[in-house]
N, C-alpha and C positions, 0 to 999 in steps of 0.2 A: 586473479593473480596479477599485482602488478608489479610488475619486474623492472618496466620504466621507470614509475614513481619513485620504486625502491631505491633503484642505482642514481637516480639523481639527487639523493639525500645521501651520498659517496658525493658526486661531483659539485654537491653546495659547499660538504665539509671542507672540500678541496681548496676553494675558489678563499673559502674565510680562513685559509694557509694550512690546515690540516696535512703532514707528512707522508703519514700512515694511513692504511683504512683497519679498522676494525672489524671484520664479517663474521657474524654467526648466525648459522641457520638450523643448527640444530633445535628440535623444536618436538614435544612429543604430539603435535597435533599433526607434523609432517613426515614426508620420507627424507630426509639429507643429503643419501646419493641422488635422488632423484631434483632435487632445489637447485644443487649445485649447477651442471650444466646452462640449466637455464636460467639464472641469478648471473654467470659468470658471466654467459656470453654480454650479456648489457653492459654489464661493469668494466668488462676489459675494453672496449669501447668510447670508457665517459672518461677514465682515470688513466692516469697514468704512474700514479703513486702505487710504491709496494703496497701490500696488502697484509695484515697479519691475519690468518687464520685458525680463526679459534672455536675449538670444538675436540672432544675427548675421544673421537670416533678416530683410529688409524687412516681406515680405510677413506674420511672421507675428506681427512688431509693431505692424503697424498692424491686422492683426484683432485681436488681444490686447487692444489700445487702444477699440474699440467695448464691448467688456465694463466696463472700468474707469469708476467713477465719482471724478468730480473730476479730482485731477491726478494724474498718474501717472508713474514717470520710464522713460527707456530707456536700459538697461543693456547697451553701450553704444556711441560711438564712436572714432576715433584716427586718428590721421594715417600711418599703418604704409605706408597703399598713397597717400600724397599726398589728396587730398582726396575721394576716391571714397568713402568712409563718408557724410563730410559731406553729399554731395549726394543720396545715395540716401536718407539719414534726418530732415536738417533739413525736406524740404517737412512730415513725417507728423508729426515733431515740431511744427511752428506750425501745423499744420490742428487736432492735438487741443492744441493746448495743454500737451503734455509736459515736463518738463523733460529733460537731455540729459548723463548720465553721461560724460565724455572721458577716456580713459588717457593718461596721461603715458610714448605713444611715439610716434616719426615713421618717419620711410626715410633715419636715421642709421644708415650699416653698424656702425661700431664702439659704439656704444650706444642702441640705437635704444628698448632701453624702460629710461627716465631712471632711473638710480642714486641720480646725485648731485645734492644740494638744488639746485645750479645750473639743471642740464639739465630737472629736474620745473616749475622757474619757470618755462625759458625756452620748453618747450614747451606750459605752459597760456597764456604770453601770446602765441606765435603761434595758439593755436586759441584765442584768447578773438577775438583782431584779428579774425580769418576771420570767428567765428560771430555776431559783433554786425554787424561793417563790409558782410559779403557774405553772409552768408544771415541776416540779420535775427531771429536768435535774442536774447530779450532777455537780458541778463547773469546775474539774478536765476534765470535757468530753465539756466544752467549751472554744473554740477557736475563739479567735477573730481578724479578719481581719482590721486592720484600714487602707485601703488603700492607694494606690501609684497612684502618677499624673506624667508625663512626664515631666520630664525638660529642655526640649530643642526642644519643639516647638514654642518658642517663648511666649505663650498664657501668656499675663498678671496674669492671672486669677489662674495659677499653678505655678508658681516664688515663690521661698522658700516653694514648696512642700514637696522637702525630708525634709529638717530639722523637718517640723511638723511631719511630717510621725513617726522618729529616735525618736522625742520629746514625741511623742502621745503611742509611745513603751514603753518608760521609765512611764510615769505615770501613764499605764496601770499594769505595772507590778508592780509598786508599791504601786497603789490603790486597784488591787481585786486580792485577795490571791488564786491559786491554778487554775487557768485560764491560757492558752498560747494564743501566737501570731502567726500570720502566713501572709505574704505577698506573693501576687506575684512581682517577682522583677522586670522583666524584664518592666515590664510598665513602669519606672524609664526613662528607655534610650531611648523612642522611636520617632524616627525622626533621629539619628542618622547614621553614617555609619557604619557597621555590625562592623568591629574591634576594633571602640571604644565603644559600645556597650559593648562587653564582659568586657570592663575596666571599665566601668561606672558602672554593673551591679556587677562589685566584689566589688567596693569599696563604692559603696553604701551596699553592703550587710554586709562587713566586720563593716560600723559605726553600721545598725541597729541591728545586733547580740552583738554589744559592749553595747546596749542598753538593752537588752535581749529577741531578738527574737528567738522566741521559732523554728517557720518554716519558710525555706524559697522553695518558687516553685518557680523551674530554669533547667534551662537543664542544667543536670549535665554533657554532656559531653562539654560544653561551657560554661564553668566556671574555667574564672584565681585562681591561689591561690594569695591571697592577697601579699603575701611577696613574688612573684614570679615578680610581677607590676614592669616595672622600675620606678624610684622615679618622672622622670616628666609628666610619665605617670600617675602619681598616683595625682600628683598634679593638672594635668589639668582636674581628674576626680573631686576632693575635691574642687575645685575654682569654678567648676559649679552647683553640689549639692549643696552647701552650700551660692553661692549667692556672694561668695566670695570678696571682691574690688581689679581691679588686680595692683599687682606693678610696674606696667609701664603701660606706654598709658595714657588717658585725666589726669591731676588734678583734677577734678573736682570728679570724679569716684575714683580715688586711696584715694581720701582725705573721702571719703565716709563710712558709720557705718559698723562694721563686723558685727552686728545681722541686717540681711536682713527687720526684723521688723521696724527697728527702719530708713531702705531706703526710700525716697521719692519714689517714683511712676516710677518718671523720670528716677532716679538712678536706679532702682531695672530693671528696661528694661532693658537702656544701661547696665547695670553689666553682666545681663543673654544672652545680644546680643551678645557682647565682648567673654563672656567664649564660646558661642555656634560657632561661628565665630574660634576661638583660636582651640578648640579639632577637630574640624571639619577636618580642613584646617592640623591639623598635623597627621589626618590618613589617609586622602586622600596622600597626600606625604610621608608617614610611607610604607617601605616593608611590604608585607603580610608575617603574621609569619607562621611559616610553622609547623604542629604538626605532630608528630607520628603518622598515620592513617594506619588502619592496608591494607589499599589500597593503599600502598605507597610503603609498604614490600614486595620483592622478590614474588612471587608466589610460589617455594615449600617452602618458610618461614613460608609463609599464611597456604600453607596446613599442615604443621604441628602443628601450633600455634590452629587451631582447633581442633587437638586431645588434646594438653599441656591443653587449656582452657577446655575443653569439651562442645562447642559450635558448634550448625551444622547452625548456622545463615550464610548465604553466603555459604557452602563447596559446594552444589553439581554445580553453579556458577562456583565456582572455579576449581572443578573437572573437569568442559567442557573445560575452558581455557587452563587444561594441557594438556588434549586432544586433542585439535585442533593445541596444538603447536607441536602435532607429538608423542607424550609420550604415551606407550602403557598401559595401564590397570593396568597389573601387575607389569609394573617399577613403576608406582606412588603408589601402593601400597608397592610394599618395598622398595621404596624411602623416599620422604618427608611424608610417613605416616606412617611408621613402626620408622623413627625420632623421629617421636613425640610420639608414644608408649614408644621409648628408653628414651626420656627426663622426660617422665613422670616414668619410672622406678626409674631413678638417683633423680627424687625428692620426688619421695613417702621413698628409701631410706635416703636422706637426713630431712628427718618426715616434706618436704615441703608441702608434700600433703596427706591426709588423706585416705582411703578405699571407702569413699563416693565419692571423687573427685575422682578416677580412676577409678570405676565404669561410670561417666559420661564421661571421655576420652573413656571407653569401648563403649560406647552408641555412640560415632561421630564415632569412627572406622569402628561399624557394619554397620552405614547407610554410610560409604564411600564406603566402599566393598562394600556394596548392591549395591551403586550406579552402581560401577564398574563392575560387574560381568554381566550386561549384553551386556558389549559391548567386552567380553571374550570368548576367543574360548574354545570348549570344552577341550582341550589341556591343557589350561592354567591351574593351579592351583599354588594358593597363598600359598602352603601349608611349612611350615618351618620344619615337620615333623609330626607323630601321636603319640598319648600317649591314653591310655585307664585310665581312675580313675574309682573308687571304692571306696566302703564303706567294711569295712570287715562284714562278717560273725558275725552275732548277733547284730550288731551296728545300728543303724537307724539316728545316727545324720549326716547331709549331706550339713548344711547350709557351713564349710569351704569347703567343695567340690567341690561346687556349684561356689565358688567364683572363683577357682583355674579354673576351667572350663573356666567362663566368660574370666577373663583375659590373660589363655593361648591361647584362641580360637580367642580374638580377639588381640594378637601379631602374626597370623599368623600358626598356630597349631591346626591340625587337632583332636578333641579332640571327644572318645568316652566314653559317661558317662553312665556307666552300675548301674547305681544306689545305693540302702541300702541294708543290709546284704547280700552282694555276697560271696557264698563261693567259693573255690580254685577252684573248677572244673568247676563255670563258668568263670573266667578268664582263665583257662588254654584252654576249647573254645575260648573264647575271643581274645586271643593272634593268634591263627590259622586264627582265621575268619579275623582278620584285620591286620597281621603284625604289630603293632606297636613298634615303636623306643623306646620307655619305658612304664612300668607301674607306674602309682601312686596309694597309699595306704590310704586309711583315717579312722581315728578315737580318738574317744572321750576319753574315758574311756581306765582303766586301762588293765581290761580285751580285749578290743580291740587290746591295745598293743601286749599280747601274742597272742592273735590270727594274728596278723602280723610275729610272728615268727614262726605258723604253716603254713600257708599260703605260706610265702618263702619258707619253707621247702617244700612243695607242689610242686613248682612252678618250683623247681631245681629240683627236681626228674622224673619233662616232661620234662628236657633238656629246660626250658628256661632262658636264658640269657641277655636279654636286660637288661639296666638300670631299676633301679626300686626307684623312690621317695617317701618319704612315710612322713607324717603330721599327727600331732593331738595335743589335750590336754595334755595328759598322755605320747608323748613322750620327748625323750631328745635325744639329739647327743649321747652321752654316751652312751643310751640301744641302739638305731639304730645302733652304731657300736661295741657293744658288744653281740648285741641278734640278731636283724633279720638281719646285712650282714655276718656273719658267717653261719647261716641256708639256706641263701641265696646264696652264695657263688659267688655274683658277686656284683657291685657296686651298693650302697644303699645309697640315699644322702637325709639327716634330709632337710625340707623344714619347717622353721619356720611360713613361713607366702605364701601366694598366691606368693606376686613380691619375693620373694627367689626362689618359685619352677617356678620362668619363667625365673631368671638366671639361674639358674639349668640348665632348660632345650635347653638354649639359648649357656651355655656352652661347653652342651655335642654333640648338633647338628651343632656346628662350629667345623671344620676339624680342625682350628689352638691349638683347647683348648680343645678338644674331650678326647685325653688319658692321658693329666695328671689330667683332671676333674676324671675320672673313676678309674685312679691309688687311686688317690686319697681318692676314696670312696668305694676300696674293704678292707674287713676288713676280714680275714677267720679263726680267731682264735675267740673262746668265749671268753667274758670277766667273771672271775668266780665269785661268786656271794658272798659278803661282808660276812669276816672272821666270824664266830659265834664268839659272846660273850666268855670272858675268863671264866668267870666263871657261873656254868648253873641257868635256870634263874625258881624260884621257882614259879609253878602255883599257885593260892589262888583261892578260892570264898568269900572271908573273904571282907564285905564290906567296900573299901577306908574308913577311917578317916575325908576323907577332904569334906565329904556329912554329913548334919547335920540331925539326927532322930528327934528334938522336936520340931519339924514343924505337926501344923494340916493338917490334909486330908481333902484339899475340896472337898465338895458335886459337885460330875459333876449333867451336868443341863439337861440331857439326855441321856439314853441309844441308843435310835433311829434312826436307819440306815439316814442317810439326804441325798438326791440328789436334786440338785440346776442346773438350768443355772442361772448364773451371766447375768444380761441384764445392769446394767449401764457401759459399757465400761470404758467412763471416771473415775470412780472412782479408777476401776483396775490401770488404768495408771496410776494414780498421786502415785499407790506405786510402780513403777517402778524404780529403781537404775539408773540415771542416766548416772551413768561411766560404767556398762555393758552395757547397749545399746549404747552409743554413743562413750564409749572409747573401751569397748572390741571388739564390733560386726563393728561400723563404724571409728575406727579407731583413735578418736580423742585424742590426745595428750594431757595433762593437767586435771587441773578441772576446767572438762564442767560447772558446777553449775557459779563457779567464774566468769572464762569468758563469760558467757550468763548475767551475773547480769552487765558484766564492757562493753557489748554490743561488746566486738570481732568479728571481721566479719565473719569468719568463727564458730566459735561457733552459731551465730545467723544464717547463712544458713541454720547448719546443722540442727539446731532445726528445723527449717519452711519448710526442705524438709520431717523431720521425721512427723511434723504436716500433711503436704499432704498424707502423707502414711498413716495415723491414719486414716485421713477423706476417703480414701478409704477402708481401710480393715476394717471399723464400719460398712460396709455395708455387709459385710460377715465372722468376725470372731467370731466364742461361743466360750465362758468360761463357763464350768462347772465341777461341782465340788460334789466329795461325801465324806462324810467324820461321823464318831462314837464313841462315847468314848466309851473304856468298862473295864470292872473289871481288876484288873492285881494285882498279885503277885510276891516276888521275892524269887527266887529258886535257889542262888548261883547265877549265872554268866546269866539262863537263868532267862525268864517275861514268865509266867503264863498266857494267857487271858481266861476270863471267861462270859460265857452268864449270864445276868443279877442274882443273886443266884445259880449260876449252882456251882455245887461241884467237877467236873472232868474240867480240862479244856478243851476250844474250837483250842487252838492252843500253843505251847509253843516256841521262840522265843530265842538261846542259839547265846549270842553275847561273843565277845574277850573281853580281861581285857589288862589295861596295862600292861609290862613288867616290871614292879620297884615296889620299895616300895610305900605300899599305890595309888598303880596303880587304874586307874579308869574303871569301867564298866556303860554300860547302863542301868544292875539292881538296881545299886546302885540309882537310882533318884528315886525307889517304896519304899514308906513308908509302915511300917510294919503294917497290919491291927489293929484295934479296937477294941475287944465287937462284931465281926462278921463284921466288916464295913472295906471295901477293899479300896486301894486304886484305881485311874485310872491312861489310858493314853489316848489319843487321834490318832487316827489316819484320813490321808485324800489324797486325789488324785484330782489336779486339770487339768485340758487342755484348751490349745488354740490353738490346732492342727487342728482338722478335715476343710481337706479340705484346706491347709495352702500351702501344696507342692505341688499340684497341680495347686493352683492359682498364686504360685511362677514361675512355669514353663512355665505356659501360659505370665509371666510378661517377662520371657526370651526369649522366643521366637519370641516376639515383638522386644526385642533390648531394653525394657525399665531395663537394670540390677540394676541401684539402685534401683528401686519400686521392682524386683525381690528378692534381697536380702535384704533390710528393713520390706517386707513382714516376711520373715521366721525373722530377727532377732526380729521384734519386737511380735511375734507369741510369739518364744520362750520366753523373758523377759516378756510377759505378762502375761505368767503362771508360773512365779516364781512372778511376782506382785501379782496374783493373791493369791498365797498362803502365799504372805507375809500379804496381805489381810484377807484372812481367820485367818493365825494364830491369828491376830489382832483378831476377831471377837469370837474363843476359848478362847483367853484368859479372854475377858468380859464375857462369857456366863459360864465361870469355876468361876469367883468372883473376879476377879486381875485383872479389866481394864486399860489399860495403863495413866499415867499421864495424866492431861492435857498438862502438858510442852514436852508430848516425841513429839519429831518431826522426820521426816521420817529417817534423816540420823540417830537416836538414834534408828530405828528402824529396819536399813540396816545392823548395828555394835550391833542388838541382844542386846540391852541397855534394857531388859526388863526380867521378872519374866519366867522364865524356858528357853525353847530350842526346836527346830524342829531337826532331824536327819533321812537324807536322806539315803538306802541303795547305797552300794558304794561306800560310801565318811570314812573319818577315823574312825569313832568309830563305825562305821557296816559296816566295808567294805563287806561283802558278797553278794551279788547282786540275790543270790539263795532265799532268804529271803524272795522277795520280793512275791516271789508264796504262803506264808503264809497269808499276807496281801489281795492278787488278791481274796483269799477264805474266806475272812472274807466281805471286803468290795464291791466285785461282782464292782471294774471300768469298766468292759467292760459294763454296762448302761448306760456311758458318752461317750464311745468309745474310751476307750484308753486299749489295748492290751500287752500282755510280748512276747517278741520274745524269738526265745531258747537261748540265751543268757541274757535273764531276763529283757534285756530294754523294755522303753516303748515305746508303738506309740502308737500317732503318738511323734514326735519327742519333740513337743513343752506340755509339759506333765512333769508335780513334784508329788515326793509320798513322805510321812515324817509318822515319827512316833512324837508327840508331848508330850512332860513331862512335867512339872508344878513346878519341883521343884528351889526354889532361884537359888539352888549351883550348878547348871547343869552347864557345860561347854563344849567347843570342846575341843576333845584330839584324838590322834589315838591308837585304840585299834589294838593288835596282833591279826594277819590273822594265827599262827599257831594252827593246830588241838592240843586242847589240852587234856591230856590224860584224860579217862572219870578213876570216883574214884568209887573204889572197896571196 
């Protein structure tokens, strides 16, 4: 049983643009329910494309249907036995949501599956009547099949088939509004010989799409492009469709009607005998054309076209072939497979290919090595060199680290990942325990940064010297060669992204490009740190101007500590930001939104593999969330908070002001009390952490690195959804629900009444702060922690403090201490 082979003759059809899959297992040599489960499980897997599912069996439709994500269609029904189809498949149809394939036949004895353009109308709009009026199918989710007859078996009986066919298209589509079409084509051509077949079946496809067919089922990898056809190819397909009377040969037949209808009997034979006789006879004597097949191509072409593609359909096949032709292990691995790692370098930098797609290049690599490694002697090693990464000291974010990992480890690089917040003295172990040819450095945040400058300094003071890479959010080339390779005192090279730190490290471990790589990236002077202002800069508590006081204080709508799990997943996601998940974390280029709406093919991949990831990590990711308003005053520069009437406060919160005139603070958005009536703020912590890194590691270890790292990136965005979520649901429970008209982007771009402000970020950059909040709100009962660097874990985790007021805005407030007043 091969259920691999099977499903990847689904993911070839894919790749050569196929929409749809076509699945049928029913089979009188099999069980069906029994095929299904394990047929699916591979297929949902490779594809991401709906599925139509076809087979006459209720029952094994609607388990079929449990597998499919999204929409799926079912192929199909008819009115053959009166409405007995209908009733047995419309209920499973509107439970999943399917759409609903109908043949154009009924329990007509003398033509009961419709010929003519007539009869194909008149029987989609009795079963259009049925399936809107009485079983509540909507229009949109039916598709109607008006059949294909062969033309070129001679049979009288199917002679000017296509044209009703092309014809029966058109007045369908322009009699029942909001319905498609769908054929299968290839019935058109059959009797033919295989190469004119493929011609037959394009240019018949090309009239009935001119017609407006909606689908057509065909083997997309044997399928001409129409204007590919040569012209008397194309001719001798169109003179047989169509019935055509030929221009040369009898009188009698050339002198004959071009509407086949209007052919006698006689004619309408000989016309179809003549054309079937004509096409025949000029592909039986036609060279066979020869296509691109990727079993055609060189053998290490092939093996590396499976890392370029990230496809393991055929490799470990081809693996053995290299092998038998003498090629040892490790030459095919840093041969034609470390090729195709480097081709896929040159096009992820050329933005050919996305973060997503080189993780799946990373995935055929690992099962090629796997392959290999057992026919390796212990000697062998594939190794290009070691590196050790790291997360600094206090940091806990590790999802680019993780990446770095995947991609260096699978070009060949021995890679040891010591994990989140490491400090100096367990890499300066590290380094001893393993030799490595360089260290890499990671982190988020800005504080991270400096801690990269302590660290190096660390790290030179045990006499170590190897190269050292270091990445993050928060840095730039500029502080790397101004701050940590002078602390450092040896070469330090900024790695923007994963494929930089694998040139990087590709540069320094080649002898030819080794020491002007390194010259290159010792930097041992400081760069000194931006001249103070000429003139000094006057501290205030005096609140900005550009915040309005004659704004009411809303009544908040509770005092009351809340902890929540969030249990509708999907709702969280639909406030997920698009362009962070799919452009910042996988990479994609443009706007996603756009191109998913205009159906780009890679946009629509990447969505359907991100959909597959959803549908597994629903089975094991929590969102929850705590969150309280409470009393708050403002006191100059610092917020007051207060238990519900309390007269002392419970905690006081002293944030920066901007440096200029009418500079802004975060006191300023607290309206001045009442009559004894205070204002508030809101504060909240949400996660979709627990338990996230772990399940990610277990997905790497397997070799499955996009589910690895879709896991943590969509972890993380879903706890900034979530708290875009929540904010949403503050701001109706304070009295200011958002429009009807705000829609999500109006609500990514903060297009709404007040403001959230994260510590850290510019107008509270302190991150100290955040121990304030830990003691009010008690998050460790959702499971999210402060490291001694103030982050949280787990990684995938947001904290905000929320205001209410109009005028709020972002701005960055001064990190300098500023002087307390006497």
């Amino acid at each position: 049983e091969k259920w691999e082979e099977a499903t990847e003759i689904a993911r070839r059809q894919v790749r050569n643009g196929a929409h749809i899959i076509d699945v049928c297992l029913q089979s009188t040599d099999r069980e069906e329910m029994k095929d299904i489960p394990l047929f699916y499980e591979f297929l949902i897997r490779k594809i991401k494309a709906p599925v139509m599912i076809d087979t006459t069996d209720p029952k094994a439709v609607e388990l079929s249907l449990t597998y499919c994500q999204g929409k799926a269609l079912i192929n199909s029904i008819n009115l053959e036995d009166g409405e007995e189809k209908f009733e047995q498949l419309c209920p499973i149809a509107k439970a999943y949501g399917a759409a609903l394939v109908v043949g154009s036949i009924d329990e007509d004895k003398l033509q009961a599956q419709a010929f003519t353009r007539e009869r194909k109308l008149s029987i989609a709009e009795r079963s259009y009547k049925l399936l809107t009026e009485k079983y509540g199918i909507p229009p949109e989710d039916i598709v109607f099949d008006p059949l294909v007859f062969p033309c070129a078996t001679g049979d009288a009986n199917y002679i000017g088939g296509a044209v009703e066919t092309i014809e029966g298209i058109r007045l369908i589509k322009e009699n029942i509004p909001y319905s498609k079409t769908v054929l299968g084509i290839s019935n058109i051509s059959f009797g033919l010989p295989a190469n004119a077949r493929e011609v037959v079946n394009s240019v018949f496809l090309y009239y009935c799409t001119k017609a407006g067919l909606d689908l057509a089922i065909v083997n997309a990898e044997k399928l001409e492009r129409f204007a590919s056809i040569p012209a008397d190819e194309r001719r001798l397909a169109e003179q047989l469709l169509f019935n055509t009377p030929p221009p040369d040969g009898d009188e009698k037949l050339r002198a004959a009607p071009e509407d086949w209808r209007e052919q006698t009997q006689e004619q309408k034979a000989a016309i179809n005998q003549f054309h079937i006789a004509a096409i025949a006879e000029y592909f039986r004597r036609a060279a066979p054309k020869k296509k691109a097949k990727a079993a055609d191509l060189p053998l290490d072409q092939r093996l590396g076209n499976y890392i370029i593609e990230g496809t393991k359909d055929g490799l470990v096949e081809d693996l053995e072939r290299k092998r038998q032709e003498g090629a040892a292990p490790l030459d095919i691995i840093n041969g034609p497979l470390m090729a195709g790692m480097s081709e896929v370098g040159r096009l992820f930098n050329n933005n050919e290919l996305i973060v997503a797609e080189v993780l799946q290049s990373a995935e055929a690599m690992k099962a090629a090595v796997g392959y290999l490694e057992q026919f390796m002697a212990k000697a062998d090693t594939a190794a290009r060199g070691k590196i050790v990464l790291a997360t600094v000291k206090g940091d806990v974010h590790d999802i680019g680290k993780n990446l770095v990992e995947i991609i260096l480890g699978n070009n060949g690089y021995n890679v040891v990942n010591l994990g989140i917040k490491v400090p100096p003295e367990t890499l300066i172990q590290a380094y001893r325990d393993h030799k490595p040819d360089a260290i890499g450095l990671s982190g988020l945040l800005v504080k991270s940064a400096q801690q990269m400058v302590i660290t190096a300094g660390d790290l030179r003071e045990h006499g170590i010297q190897v190269p050292m890479l270091v990445g993050g959010a928060a840095l730039s080339d500029k502080f790397t060669r101004g701050k940590i390779a002078p602390s450092y005192g040896e070469a330090v090279c900024y790695a923007k992204d994963a494929m930089t730190g694998l040139r990087l490290m590709n540069e320094i471990m080649d002898p030819a490009t080794r020491e002007a790589t390194l010259r290159a990236h010792r930097h041992s002077e400081a760069v000194p740190d931006a001249a103070p202002q000429a003139e000094p800069v006057v501290w205030s508590e005096r609140r900005s101007a550009k915040v309005r006081l004659d704004i009411p204080i809303p009544a908040a709508p509770s005092l009351d500590r809340k902890v929540r799990d969030i249990k509708h997943l999907t709702e969280v996601w639909s406030y997920i930001n698009p362009f962070m998940l799919y452009g910042r974390h996988l990479g994609y280029k443009g706007n996603f939104d756009k191109a998913l709406a205009e159906h780009e093919e890679k946009a629509v991949n990447l969505y359907h593999q991100m959909e597959e990831i959803k549908r597994h990590a629903a089975q094991f990711m929590q969102v929850k969330a705590v969150w309280q308003f409470f009393e708050a005053e403002r006191d100059g520069n610092s917020v007051n908070l207060f238990s519900p009437g309390g007269e002392s406060p419970i905690h006081t919160f002293r944030f920066g002001r901007q440096p200029r005139e009418e500079g802004l603070c975060l006191s300023d958005y607290l309206l001045e009390g009442d009559e004894g009536k205070r204002d508030h703020l809101a504060m909240f912590v949400v996660t979709a952490g627990a338990g996230i890194r772990e399940k990610s590691e277990e997905l790497k270890q397997r070799g499955e690195y996009l589910s690895a790292h879709g896991v943590q990136a969509l972890a993380i965005e879903t706890a900034e959804g979530a708290a875009e979520w929540l904010h949403r649901r503050i701001r109706e429970d304070w009295g200011f629900p958002d429009a009807p008209t705000t829609t999500m982007h109006d609500r990514f771009t903060s297009k709404y009444r007040g403001k959230r402000y994260s510590f850290g970020y510019p107008a509270c950059p302190n991150l100290d702060d955040q121990q304030g909040m830990w003691k009010l709100l008690r998050p460790e009962d959702i499971g999210v922690e402060l490291t001694e660097g103030m982050m949280m874990e787990p990684e995938a985790s947001v904290s905000a403090l929320v205001f209410h007021h109009p005028d709020c805005a972002y701005f960055t407030a001064s990190e300098i201490e500023e002087p307390a007043l006497v």
